[in-house]
N, C-alpha and C positions, 0 to 999 in steps of 0.2 A: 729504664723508665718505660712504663705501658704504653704504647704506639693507640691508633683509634681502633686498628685490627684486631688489638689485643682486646679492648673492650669490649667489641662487636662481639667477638665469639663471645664475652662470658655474657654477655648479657642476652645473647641471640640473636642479635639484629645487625642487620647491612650496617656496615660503614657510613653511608653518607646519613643514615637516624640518626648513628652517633655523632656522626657530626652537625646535624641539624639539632639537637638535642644540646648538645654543650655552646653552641649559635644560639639559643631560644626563641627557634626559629617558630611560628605561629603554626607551621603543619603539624607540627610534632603536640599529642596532648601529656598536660602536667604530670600526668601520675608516669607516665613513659620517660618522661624530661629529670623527674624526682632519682628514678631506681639509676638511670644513666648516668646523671650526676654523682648521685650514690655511689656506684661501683668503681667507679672512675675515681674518686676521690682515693678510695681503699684502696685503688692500686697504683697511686702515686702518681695518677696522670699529670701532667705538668700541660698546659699549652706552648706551643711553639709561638713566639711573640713576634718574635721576625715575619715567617709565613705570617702570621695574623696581620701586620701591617703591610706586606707588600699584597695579602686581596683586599683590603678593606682603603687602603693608603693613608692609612691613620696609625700614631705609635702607642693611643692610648696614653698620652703624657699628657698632663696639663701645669700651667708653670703657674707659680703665683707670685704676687710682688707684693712685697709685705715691709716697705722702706718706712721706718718708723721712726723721723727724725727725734721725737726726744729720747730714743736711747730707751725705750721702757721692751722695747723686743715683745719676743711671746709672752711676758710675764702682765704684758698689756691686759686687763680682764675681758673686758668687752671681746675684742679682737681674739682674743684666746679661746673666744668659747666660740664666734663664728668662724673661726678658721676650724675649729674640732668637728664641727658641724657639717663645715663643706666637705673638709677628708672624709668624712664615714660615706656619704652621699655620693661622693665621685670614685670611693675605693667601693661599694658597691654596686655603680654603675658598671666597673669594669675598667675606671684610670686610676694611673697613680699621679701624685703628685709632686711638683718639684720646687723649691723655693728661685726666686730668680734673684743673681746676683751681677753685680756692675761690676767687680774685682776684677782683677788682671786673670788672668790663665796663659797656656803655650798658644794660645792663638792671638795672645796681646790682646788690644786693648779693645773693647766691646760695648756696643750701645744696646740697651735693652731689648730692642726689636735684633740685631743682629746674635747675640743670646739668645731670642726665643727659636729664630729658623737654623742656630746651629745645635739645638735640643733636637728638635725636629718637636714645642710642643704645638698638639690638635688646636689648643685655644689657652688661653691667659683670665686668670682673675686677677684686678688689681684692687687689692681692699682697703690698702694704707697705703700713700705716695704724694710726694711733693706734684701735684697736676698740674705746678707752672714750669718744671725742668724740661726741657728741650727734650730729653733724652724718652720721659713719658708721653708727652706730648707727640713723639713719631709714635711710641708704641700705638698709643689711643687712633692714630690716623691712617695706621695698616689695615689692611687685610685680614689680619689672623680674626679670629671669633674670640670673642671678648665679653667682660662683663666686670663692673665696676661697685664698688660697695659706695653709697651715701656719696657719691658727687654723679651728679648729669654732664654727659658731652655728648656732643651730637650723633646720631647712628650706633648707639651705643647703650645695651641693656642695663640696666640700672636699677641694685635694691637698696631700698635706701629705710633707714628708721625714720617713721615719723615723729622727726623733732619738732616740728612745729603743732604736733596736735600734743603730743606729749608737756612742751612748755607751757601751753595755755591750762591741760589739765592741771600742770602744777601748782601756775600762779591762780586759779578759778579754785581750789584748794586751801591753798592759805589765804586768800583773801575772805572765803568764807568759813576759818577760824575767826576773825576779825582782827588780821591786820593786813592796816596800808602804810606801811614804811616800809617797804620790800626790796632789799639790795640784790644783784643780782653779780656773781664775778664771775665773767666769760671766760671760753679761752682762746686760744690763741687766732689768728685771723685766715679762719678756713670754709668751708660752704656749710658744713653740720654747724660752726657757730654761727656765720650770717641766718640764719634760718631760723636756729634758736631764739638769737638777739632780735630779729623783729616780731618773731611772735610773742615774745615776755613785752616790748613795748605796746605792739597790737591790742595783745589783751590787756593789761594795764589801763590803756586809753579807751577800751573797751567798759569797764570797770569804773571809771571816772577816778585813777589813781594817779596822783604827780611822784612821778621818777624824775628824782632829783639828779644831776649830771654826777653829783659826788658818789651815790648808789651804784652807781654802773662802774665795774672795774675790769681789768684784766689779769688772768693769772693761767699760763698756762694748764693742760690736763695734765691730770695725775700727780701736779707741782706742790708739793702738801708744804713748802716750804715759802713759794708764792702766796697761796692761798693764806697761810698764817699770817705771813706781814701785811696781806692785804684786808685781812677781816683784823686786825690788831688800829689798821688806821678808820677802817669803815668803824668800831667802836668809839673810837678818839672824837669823830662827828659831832658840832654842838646837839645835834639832834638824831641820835644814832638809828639803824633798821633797826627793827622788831625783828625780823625774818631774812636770814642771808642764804641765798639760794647760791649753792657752785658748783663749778663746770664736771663736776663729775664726783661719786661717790669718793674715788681714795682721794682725790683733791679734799678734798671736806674731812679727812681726817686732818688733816693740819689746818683747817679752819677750828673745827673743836680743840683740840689744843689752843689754839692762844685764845677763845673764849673763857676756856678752864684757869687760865693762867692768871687771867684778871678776876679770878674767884666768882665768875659768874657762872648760874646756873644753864643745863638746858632740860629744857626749852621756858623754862619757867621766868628766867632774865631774858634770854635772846632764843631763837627759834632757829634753825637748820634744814636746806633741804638738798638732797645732792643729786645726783641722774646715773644713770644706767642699771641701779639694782643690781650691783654685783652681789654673790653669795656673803663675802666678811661686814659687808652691810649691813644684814637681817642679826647680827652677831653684836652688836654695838649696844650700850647702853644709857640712852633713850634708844631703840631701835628704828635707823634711818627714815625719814618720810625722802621718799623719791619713786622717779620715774624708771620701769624695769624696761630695759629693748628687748627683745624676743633674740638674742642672739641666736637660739636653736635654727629658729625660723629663715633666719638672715642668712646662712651659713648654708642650710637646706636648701633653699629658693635656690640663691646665686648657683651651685653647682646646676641644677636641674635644669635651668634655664643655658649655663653655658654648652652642660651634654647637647641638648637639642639642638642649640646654634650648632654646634659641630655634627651633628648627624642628620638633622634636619635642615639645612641652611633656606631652603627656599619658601619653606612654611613654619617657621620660627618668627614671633613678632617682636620687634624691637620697640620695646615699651621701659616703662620705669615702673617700676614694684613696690609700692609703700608700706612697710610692715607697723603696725601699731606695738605700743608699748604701752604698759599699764602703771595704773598712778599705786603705788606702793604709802598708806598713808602712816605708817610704822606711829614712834611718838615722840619724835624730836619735834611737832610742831604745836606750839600749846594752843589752844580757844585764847585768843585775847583780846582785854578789854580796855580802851583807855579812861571809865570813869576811875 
């Protein structure tokens, strides 16, 4: 493998350019930084990763926790495309990443913080995680530099999708279709739903709309099987929604199914709206009305902000980051009239 020596000669220049140069160190200018990088590559240079963290005292590792209690893993949408998002963004900056796990190993049995300082990782994203486990709850209250997707805790950077402006888009949306019988099924009881849930009442009560207690249901995300029984009983209603809003695009596919099942139309009988705008979404026929998160954005952010915590510590501000989302009005939701 090509040493830095070995590069200097071909390229002409002292060792420490080349080293300043593969550094991208500010003395050094682009086009000198360009050919050095260039030649270096061609000749198989590798960096020494060890040397790099014993001058720098970072491993360039960054761990992420991605504990996704119902079981839907990476296959998650949402989460699938901000975690893509953050890898390119922090394998660009110059880390890799590692997933963090609770499982046993030869060192027995391991608490998430003690997992992160026997990685040795620089800092932690935690994007999916149960926040009331003890086990996260140390993580969140260490040391390490950190940054957390769509939950707030104290001292602690935070990007979060704006659900609550995105909810109100939705319901200010279909109410000016014309309707007001607007069910809405949450999911399960986490800070992205509290946030949700008061801003669909917010604006509702906003609006001059009565949200019947029987409108309001629960079914967990991505639960297409929940969702079905539950939009199956919200129809049975002596006085059924016009418009069933739920917790999440693939959840709302097992809403449409048991609308279809009772031979009714959409949106032409019943109306539909679902949240996050995934891709098989735009794919449906009516084509979904809902709410798109900026997953790219989400995914971007969070990485850049933890790099800086770890290499900026002292002028890095610990803020919370609101990404907006956009009202996606597809044609599952009809104009409706009740003359």
């Amino acid at each position: 493998m090509a040493s830095l020596k070995d590069i200097s000669m071909a390229c002409g220049v002292s060792v420490a350019t080349v080293s300043k140069a593969l550094n991208d160190h500010k003395d050094i200018g682009e086009e000198t930084k360009e050919r050095i990088r260039r030649i270096a590559k061609e000749m198989g240079y590798l960096p020494n990763l060890s040397a790099r963290a014993l001058r720098t005292s970072r491993t360039y590792s960054i761990g992420v926790m991605f504990a996704d209690e119902a079981g839907n893993g990476l296959t998650h949408d949402h989460f699938c495309r901000v975690l893509d998002s953050f890898k390119r963004t922090a394998e660009a900056g110059g880390y890799d990443i590692t997933f963090i796990s609770s499982c046993r190993d030869r060192k027995g049995d391991m608490t998430y913080l003690e997992r992160c300082r026997y990685r040795g990782f620089d800092g932690v994203l935690i994007a999916c995680a149960d926040f009331h486990d003890p086990g996260v709850v140390e993580l969140l209250q260490s040391d390490l530099p950190l940054v957390t997707i769509d939950y707030l805790f104290n001292n602690r950077i935070a990007v979060i999708s704006d659900g609550v402006r995105g909810m109100q888009d939705l319901v200010e949306y279909i109410y000016q279709m014309g309707h007001r019988r607007i069910a809405y099924i949450h999911g399960e009881n986490t800070a992205v739903t509290a946030s949700r849930l008061s801003s669909f009442y917010r604006t509702a009560e906003r609006l001059g709309l009565e949200v019947p207690d029987t409108y309001v249901r629960e079914a967990a995300y991505r639960d297409t099987e929940a969702a079905h029984w539950v939009t199956k009983a919200l129809l049975e209603l002596p006085t059924p929604p016009t418009c069933i809003i739920y917790p999440d695009d693939f959840a709302a596919f097992g809403g449409i199914n048991a609308i279809r099942e009772k031979k009714l139309r959409i949106p032409e009988d019943v109306s539909v709206a679902g949240y996050d705008g995934i891709p098989s979404a735009s794919q449906l026929q009516p084509q979904l009305t809902t709410i798109k998160q900026d997953a790219e954005q989400v995914g971007s952010v969070a990485a850049r902000h933890l790099i800086s915590l770890i290499e900026r510590p002292k002028t890095t501000l610990v803020e919370q980051i609101v990404i907006p989302g956009k009202l996606i009005e597809g044609k599952s939701v009809a104009r409706y009239s009740s003359l």
